[in-house]
Structure formats: structure tokens, C-alpha cells
N, C-alpha and C positions, 0 to 999 in steps of 0.2 A: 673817196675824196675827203680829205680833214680840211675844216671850216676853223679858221684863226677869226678870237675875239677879238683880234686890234684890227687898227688901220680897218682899209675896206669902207670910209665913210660912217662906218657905223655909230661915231662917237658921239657925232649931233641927236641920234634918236638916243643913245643912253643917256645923254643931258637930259633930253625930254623926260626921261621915263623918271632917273634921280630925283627932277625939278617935280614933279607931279608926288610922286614916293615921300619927297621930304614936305610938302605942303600937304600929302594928304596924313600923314599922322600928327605933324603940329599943329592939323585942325581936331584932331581929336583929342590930344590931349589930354583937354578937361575934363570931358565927356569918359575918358581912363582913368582919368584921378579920382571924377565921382563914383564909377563904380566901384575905383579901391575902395576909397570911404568905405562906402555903402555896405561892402562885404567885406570887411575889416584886411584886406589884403593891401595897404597902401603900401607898402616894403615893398612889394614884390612886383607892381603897378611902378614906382620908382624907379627901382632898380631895370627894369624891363626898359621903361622910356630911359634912360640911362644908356641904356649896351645899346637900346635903338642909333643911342645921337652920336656914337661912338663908329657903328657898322657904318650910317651915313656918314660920318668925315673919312671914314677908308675908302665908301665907295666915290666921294670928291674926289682924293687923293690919284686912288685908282686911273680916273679918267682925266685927270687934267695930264697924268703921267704919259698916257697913251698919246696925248696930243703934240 
């Protein structure tokens, strides 16, 4: 039996899951930044929260698309 990612209702819990996903790393944030600091990795603690904010608006994209 092959199990399709769309439709199927399923889109309300991947809102949930995105909604939780994108609140749970823009609380961390700072708490990333300061470890860059701290271990002189800030470029790469940037760059990383960067491609994060980028994967999150494809995964918005994604699911408003499906609806």
C-alpha cells in the first residue's frame, strides 16, 4: 500500500508540527549565537540559522501549496 504526503487531512498536523519547528528554533536563537561567540564559530552559527529560515519558508510554501 503506498501512503501519499498530501491531502488525507494531514495538513492541519503538519501546520502544527511547522508552527512548533519554527517557534522552537527562533527561541533558540540567541542561546546559537552565544555559543558561536563563545567558540568563535559565529559564520557558521549564521550561516546555519540562515539556510534554517530559508528550509522553513519552503516548508510554508510547501504546505499552504498542498491546501
Amino acid at each position: 500500500m503506498t501512503h501519499s504526503t498530501r491531502g488525507g487531512g494531514r495538513s492541519p498536523m503538519l501546520k502544527l508540527f511547522a508552527r512548533l519547528m519554527v517557534w522552537w528554533f527562533r527561541k533558540w536563537y540567541p542561546v546559537f549565537r552565544f555559543v558561536g561567540r563563545q567558540t568563535g564559530n559565529e559564520t557558521y552559527i549564521e550561516t546555519s540559522i540562515k539556510i534554517t529560515e530559508e528550509n522553513i519558508e519552503r516548508i510554508w510554501a510547501a504546505i499552504e501549496e498542498d491546501e
